[in-house]
mmCIF file of the N, C-alpha and C atoms, coordinates in Angstrom:
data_MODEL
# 
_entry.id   MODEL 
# 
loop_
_atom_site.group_PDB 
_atom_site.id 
_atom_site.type_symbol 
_atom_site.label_atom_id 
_atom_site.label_alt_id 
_atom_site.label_comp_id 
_atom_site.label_asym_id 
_atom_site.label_entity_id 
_atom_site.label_seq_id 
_atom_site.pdbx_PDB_ins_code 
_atom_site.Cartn_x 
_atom_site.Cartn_y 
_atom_site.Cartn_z 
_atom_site.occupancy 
_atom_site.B_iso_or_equiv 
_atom_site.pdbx_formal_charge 
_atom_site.auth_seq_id 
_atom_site.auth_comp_id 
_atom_site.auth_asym_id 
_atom_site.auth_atom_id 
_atom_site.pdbx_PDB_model_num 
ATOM 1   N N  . UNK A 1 1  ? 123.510 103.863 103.868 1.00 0.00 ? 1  UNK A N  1 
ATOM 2   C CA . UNK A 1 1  ? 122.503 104.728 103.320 1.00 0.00 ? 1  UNK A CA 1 
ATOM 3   C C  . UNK A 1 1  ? 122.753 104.823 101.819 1.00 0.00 ? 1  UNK A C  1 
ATOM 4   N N  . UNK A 1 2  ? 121.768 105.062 101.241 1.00 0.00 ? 2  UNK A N  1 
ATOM 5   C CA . UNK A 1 2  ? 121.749 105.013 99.523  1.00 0.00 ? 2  UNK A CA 1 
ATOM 6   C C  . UNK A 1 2  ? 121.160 106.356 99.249  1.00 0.00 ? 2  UNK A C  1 
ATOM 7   N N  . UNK A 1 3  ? 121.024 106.723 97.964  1.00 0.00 ? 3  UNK A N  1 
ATOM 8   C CA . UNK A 1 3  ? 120.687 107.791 97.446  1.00 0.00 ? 3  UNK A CA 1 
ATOM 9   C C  . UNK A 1 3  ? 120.072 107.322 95.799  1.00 0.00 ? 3  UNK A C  1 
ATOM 10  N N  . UNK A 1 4  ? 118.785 107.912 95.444  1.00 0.00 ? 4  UNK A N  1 
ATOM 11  C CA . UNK A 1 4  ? 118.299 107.457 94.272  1.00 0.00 ? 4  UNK A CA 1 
ATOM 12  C C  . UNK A 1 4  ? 117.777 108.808 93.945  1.00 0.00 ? 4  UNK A C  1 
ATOM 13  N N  . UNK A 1 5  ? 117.710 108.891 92.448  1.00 0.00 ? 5  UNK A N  1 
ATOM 14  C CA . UNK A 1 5  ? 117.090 109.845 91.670  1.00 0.00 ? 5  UNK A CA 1 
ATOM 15  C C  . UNK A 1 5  ? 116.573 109.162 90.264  1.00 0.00 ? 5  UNK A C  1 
ATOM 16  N N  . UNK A 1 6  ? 115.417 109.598 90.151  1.00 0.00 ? 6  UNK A N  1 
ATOM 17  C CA . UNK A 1 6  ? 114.409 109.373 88.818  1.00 0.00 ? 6  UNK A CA 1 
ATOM 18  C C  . UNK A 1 6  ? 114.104 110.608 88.270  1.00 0.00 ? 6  UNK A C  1 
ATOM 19  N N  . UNK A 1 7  ? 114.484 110.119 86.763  1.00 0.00 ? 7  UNK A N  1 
ATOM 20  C CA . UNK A 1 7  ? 114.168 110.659 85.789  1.00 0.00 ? 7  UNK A CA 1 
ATOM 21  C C  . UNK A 1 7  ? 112.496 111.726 86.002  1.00 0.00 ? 7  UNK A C  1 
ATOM 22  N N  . UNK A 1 8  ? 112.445 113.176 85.972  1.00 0.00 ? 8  UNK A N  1 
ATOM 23  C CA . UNK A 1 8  ? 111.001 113.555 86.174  1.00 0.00 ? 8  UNK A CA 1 
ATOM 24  C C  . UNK A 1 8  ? 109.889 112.734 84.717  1.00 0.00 ? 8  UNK A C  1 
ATOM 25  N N  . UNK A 1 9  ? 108.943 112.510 84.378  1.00 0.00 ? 9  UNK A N  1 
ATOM 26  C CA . UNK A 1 9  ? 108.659 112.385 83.212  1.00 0.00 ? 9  UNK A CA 1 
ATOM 27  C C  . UNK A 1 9  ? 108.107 113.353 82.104  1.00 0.00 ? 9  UNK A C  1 
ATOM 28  N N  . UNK A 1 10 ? 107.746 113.633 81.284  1.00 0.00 ? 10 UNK A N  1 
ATOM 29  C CA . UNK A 1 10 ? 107.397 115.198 80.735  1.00 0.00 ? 10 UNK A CA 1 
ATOM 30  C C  . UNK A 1 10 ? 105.549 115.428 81.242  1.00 0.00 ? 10 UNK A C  1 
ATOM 31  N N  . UNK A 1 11 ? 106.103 117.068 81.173  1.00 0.00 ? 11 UNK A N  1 
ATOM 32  C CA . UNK A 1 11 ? 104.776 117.092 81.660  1.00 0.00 ? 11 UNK A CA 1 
ATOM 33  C C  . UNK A 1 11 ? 103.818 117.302 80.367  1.00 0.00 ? 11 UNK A C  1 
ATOM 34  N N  . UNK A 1 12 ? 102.323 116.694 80.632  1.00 0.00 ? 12 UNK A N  1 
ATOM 35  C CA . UNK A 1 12 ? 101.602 116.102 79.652  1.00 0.00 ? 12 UNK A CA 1 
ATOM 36  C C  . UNK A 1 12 ? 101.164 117.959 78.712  1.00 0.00 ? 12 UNK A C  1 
ATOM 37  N N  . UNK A 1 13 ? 100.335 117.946 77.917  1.00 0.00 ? 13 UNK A N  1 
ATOM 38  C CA . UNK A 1 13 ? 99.762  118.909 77.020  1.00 0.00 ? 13 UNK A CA 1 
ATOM 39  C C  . UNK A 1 13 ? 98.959  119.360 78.363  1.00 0.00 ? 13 UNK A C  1 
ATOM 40  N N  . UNK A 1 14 ? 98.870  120.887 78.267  1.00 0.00 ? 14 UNK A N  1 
ATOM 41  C CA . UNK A 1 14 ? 97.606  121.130 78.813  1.00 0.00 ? 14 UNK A CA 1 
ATOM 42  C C  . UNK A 1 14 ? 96.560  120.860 78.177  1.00 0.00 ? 14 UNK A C  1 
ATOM 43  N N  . UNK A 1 15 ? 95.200  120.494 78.940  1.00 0.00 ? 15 UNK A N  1 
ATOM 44  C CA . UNK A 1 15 ? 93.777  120.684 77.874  1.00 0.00 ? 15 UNK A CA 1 
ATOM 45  C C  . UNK A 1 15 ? 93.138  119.600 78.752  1.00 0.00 ? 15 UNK A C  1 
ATOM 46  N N  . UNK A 1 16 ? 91.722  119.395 78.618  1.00 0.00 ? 16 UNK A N  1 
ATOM 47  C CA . UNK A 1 16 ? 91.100  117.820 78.913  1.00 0.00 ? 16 UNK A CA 1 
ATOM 48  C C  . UNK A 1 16 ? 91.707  117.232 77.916  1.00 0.00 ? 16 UNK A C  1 
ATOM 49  N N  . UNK A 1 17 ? 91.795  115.723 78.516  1.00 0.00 ? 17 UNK A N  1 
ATOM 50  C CA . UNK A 1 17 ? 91.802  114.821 77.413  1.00 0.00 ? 17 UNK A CA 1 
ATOM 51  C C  . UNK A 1 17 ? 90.601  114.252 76.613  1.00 0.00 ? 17 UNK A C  1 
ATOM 52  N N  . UNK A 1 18 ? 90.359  114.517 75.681  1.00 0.00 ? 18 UNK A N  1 
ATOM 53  C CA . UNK A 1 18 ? 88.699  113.873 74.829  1.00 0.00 ? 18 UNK A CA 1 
ATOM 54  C C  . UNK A 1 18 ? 88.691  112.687 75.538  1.00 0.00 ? 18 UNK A C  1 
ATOM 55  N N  . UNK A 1 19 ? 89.202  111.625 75.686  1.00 0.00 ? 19 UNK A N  1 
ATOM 56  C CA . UNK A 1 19 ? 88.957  110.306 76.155  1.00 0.00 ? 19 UNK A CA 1 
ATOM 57  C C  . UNK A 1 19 ? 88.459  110.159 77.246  1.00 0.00 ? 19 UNK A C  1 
ATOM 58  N N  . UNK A 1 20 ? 89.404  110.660 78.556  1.00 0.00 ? 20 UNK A N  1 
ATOM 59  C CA . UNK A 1 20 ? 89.136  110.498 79.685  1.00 0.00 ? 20 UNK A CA 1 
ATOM 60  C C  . UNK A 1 20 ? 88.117  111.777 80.281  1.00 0.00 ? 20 UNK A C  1 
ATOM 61  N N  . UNK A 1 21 ? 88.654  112.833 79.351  1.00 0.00 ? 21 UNK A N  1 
ATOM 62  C CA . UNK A 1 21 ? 87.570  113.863 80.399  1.00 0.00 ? 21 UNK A CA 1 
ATOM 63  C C  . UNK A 1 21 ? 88.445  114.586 81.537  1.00 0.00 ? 21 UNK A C  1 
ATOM 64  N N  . UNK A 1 22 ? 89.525  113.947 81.509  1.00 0.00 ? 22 UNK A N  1 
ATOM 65  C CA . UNK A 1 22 ? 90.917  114.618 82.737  1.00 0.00 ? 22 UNK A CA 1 
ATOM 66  C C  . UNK A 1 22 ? 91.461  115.670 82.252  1.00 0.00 ? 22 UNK A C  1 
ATOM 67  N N  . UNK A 1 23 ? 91.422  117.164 83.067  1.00 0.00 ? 23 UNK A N  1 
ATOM 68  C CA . UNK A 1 23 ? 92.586  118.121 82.714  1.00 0.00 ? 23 UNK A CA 1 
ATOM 69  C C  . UNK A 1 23 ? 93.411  117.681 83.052  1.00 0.00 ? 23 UNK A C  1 
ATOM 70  N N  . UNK A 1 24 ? 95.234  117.455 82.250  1.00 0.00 ? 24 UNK A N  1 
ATOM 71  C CA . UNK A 1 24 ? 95.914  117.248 82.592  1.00 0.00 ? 24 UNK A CA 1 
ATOM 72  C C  . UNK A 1 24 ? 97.111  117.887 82.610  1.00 0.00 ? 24 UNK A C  1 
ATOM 73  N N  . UNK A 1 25 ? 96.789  119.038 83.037  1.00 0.00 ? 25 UNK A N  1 
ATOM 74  C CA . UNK A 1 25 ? 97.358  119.842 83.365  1.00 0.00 ? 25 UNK A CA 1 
ATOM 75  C C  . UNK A 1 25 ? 97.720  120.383 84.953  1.00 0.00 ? 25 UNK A C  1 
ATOM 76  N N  . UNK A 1 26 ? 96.328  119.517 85.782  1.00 0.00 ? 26 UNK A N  1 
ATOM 77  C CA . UNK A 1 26 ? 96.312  120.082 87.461  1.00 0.00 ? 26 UNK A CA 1 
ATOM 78  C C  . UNK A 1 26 ? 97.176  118.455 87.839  1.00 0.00 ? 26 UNK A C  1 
ATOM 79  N N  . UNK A 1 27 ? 98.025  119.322 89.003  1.00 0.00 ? 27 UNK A N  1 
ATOM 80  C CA . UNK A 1 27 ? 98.678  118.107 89.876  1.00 0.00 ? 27 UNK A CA 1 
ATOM 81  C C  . UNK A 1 27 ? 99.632  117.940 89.529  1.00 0.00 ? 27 UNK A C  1 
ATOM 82  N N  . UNK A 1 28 ? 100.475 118.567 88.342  1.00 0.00 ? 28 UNK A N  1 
ATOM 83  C CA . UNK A 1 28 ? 101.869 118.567 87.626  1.00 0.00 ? 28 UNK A CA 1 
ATOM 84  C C  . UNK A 1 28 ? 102.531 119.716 88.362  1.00 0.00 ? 28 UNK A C  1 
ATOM 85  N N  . UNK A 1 29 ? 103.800 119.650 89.075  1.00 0.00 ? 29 UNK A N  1 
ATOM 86  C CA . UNK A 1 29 ? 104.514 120.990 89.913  1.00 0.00 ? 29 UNK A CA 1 
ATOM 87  C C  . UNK A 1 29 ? 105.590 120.991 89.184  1.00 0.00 ? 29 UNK A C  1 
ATOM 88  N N  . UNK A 1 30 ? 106.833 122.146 89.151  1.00 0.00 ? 30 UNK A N  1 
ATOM 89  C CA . UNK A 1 30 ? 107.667 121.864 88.560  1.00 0.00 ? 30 UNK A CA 1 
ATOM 90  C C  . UNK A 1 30 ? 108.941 121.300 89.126  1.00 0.00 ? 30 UNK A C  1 
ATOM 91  N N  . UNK A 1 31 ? 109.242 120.194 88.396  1.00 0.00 ? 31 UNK A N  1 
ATOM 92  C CA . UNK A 1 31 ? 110.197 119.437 89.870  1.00 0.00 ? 31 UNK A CA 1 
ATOM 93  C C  . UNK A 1 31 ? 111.934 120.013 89.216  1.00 0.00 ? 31 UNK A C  1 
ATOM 94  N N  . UNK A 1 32 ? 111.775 121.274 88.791  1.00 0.00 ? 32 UNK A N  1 
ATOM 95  C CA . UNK A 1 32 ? 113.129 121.307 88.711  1.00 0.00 ? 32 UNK A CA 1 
ATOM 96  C C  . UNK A 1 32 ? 114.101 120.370 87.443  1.00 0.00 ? 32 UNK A C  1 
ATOM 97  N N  . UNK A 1 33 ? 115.428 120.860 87.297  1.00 0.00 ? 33 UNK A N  1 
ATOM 98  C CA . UNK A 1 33 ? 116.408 119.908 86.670  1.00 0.00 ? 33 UNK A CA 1 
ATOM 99  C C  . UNK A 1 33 ? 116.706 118.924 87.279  1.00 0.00 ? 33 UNK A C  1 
ATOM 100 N N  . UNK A 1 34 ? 116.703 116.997 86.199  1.00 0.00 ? 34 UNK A N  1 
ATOM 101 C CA . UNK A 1 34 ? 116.914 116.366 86.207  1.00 0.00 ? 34 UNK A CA 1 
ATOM 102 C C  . UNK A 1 34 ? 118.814 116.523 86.824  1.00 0.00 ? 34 UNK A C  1 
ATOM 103 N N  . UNK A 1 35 ? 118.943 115.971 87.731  1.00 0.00 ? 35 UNK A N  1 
ATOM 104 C CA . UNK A 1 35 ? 120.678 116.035 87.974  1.00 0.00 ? 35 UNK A CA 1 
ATOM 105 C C  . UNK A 1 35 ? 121.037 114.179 88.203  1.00 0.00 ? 35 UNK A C  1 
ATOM 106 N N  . UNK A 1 36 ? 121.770 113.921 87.333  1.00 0.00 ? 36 UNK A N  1 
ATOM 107 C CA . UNK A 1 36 ? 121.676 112.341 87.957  1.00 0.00 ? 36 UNK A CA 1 
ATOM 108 C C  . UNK A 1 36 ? 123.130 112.330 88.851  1.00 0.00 ? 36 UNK A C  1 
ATOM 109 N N  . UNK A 1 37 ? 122.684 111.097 89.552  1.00 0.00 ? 37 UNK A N  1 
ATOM 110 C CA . UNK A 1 37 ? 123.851 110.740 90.776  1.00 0.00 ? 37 UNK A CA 1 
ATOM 111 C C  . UNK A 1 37 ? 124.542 109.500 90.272  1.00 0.00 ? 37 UNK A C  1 
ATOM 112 N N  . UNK A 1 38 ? 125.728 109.829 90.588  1.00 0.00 ? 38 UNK A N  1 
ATOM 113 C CA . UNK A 1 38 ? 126.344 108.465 90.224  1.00 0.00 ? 38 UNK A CA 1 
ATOM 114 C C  . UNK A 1 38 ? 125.723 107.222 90.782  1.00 0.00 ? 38 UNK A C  1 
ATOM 115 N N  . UNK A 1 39 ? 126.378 105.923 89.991  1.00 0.00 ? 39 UNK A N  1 
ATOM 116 C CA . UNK A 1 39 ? 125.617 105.085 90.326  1.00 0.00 ? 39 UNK A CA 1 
ATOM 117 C C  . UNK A 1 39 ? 126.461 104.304 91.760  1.00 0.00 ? 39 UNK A C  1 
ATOM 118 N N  . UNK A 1 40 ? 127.401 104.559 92.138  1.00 0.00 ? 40 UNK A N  1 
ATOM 119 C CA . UNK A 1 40 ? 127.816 104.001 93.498  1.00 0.00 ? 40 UNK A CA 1 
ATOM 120 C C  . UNK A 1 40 ? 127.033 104.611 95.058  1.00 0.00 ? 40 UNK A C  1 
ATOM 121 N N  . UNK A 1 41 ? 126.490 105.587 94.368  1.00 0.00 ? 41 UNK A N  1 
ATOM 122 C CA . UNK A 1 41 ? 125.594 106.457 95.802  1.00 0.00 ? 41 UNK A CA 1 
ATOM 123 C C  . UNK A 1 41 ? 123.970 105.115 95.454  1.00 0.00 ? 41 UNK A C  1 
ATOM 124 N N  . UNK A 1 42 ? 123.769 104.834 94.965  1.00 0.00 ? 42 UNK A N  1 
ATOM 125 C CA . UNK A 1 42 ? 122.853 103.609 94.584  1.00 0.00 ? 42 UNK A CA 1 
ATOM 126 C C  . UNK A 1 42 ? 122.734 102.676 95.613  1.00 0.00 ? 42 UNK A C  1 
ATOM 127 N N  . UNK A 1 43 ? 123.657 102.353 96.113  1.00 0.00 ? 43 UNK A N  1 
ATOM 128 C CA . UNK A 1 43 ? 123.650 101.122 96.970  1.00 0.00 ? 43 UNK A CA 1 
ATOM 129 C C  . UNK A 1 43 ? 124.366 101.607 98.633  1.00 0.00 ? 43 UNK A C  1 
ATOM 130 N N  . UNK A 1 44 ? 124.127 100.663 99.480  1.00 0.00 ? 44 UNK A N  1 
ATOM 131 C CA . UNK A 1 44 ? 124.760 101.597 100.923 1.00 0.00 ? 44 UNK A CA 1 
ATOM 132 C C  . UNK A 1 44 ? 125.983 100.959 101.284 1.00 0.00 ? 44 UNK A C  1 
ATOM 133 N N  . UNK A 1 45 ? 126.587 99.182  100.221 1.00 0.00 ? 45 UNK A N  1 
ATOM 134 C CA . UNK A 1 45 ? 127.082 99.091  100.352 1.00 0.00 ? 45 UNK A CA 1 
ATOM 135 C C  . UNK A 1 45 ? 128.865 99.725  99.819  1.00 0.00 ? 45 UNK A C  1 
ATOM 136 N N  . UNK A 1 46 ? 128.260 100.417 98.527  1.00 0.00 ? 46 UNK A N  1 
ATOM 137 C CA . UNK A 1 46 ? 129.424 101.446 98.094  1.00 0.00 ? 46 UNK A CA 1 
ATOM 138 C C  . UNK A 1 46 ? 129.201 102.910 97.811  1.00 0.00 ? 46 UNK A C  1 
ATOM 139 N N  . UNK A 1 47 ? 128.089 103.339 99.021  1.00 0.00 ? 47 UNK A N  1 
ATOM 140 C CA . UNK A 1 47 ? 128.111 105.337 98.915  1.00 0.00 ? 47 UNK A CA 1 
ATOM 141 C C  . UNK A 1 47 ? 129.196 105.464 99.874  1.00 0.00 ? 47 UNK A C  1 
ATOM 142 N N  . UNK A 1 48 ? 129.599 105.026 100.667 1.00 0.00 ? 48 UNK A N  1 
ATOM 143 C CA . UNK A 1 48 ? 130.040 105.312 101.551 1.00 0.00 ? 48 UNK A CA 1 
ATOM 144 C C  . UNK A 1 48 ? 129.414 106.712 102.821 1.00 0.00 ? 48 UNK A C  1 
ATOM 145 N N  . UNK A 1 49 ? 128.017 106.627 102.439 1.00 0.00 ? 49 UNK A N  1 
ATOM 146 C CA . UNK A 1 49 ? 127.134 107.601 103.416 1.00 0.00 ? 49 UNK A CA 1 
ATOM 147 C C  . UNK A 1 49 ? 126.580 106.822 104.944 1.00 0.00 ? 49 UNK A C  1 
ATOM 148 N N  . UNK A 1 50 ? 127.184 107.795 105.828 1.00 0.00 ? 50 UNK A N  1 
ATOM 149 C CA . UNK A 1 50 ? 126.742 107.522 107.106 1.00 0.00 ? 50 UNK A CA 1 
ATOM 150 C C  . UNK A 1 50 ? 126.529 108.611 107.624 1.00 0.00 ? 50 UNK A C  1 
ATOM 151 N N  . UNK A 1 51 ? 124.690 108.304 108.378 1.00 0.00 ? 51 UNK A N  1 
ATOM 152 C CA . UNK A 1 51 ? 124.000 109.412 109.105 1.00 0.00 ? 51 UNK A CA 1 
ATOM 153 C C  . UNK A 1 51 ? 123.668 108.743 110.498 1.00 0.00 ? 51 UNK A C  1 
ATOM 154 N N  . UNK A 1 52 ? 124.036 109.985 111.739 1.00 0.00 ? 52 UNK A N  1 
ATOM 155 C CA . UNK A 1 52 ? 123.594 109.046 112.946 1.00 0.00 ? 52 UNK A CA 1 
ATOM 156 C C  . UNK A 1 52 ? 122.049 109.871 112.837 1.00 0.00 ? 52 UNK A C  1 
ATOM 157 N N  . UNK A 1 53 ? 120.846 109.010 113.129 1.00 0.00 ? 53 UNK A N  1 
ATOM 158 C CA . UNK A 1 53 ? 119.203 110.030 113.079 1.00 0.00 ? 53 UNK A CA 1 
ATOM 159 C C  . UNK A 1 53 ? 118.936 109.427 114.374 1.00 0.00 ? 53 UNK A C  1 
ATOM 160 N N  . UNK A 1 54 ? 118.553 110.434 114.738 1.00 0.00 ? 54 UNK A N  1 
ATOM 161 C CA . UNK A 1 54 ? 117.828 110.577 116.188 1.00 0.00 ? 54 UNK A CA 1 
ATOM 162 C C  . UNK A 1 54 ? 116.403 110.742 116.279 1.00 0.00 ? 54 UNK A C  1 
ATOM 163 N N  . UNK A 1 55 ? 115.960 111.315 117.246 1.00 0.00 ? 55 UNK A N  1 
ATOM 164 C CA . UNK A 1 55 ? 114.389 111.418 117.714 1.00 0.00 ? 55 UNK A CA 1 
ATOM 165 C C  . UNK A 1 55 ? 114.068 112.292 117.082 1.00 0.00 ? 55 UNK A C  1 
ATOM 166 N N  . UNK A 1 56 ? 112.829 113.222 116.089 1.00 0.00 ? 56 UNK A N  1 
ATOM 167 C CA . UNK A 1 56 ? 112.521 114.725 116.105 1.00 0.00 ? 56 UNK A CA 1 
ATOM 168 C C  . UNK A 1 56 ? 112.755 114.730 115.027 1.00 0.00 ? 56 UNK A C  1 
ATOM 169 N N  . UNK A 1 57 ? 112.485 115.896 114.439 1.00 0.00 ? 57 UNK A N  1 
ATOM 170 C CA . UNK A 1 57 ? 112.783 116.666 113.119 1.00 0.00 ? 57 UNK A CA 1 
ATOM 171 C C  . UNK A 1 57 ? 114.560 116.459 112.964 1.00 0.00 ? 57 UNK A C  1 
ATOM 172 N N  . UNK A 1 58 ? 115.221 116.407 111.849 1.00 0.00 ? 58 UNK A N  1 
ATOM 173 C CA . UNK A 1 58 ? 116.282 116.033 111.341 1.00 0.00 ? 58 UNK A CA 1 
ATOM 174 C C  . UNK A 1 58 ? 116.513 116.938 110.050 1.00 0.00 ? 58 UNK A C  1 
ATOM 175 N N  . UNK A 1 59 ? 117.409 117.530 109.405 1.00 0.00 ? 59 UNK A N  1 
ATOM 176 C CA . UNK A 1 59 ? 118.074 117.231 108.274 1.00 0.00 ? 59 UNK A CA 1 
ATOM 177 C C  . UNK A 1 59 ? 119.415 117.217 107.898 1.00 0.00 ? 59 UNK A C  1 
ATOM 178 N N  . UNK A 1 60 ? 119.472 116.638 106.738 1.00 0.00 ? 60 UNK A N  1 
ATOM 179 C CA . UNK A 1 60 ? 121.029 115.807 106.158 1.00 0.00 ? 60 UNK A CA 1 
ATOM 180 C C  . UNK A 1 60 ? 121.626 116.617 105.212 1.00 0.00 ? 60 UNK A C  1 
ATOM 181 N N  . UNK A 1 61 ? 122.350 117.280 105.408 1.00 0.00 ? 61 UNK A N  1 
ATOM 182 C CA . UNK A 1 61 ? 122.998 117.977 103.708 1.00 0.00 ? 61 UNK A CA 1 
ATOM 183 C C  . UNK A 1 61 ? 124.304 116.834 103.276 1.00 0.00 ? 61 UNK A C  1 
ATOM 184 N N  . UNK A 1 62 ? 123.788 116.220 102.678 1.00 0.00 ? 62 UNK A N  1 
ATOM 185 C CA . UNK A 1 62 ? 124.542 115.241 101.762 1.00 0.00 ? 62 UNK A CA 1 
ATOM 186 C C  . UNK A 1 62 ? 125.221 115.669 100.561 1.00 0.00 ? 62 UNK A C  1 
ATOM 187 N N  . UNK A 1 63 ? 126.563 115.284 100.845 1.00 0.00 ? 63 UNK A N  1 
ATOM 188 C CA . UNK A 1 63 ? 127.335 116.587 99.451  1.00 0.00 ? 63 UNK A CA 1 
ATOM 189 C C  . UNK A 1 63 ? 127.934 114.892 98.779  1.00 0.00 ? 63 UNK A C  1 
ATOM 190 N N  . UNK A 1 64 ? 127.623 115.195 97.315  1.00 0.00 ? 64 UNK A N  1 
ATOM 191 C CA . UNK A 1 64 ? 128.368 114.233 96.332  1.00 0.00 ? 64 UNK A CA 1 
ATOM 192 C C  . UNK A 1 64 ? 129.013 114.186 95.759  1.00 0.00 ? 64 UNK A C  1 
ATOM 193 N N  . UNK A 1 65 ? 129.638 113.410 95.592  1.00 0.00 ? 65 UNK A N  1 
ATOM 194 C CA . UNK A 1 65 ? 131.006 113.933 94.251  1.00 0.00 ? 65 UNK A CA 1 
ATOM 195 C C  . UNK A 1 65 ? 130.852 112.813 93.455  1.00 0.00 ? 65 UNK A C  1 
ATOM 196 N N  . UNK A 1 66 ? 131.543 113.320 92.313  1.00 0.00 ? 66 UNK A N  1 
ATOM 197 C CA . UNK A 1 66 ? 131.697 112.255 90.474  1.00 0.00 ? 66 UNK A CA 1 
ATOM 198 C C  . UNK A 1 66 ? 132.089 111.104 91.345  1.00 0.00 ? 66 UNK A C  1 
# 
């Protein structure tokens, strides 16, 4: 199993844009602080993360370290 995180990108000006005619301001949520993960959780061959998933609703609390 791997683990990835992206950069959020900024959120744009409020207002229409003259060009397009788009408020761009709707559809932007706030996603919180950027936290990056090391880069060995990247790949599944060196996170060393193993989940057994079964049938049904599931969740994982995945704890990371440096």
């Amino acid at each position: 199993m791997s683990v990835e995180t992206f950069q959020p990108q900024p959120r744009p000006e409020s207002g229409v844009d003259p060009q397009t005619g788009i408020d761009n301001s709707i559809g932007w949520e706030d996603t919180g602080p950027y936290v990056p993960i090391p880069k060995r959780y990247g790949s599944p061959k060196t996170s060393g993360i193993e989940c057994t998933i079964k049938p049904g609703e599931q969740t994982f609390d995945i704890r990371l370290s440096r």
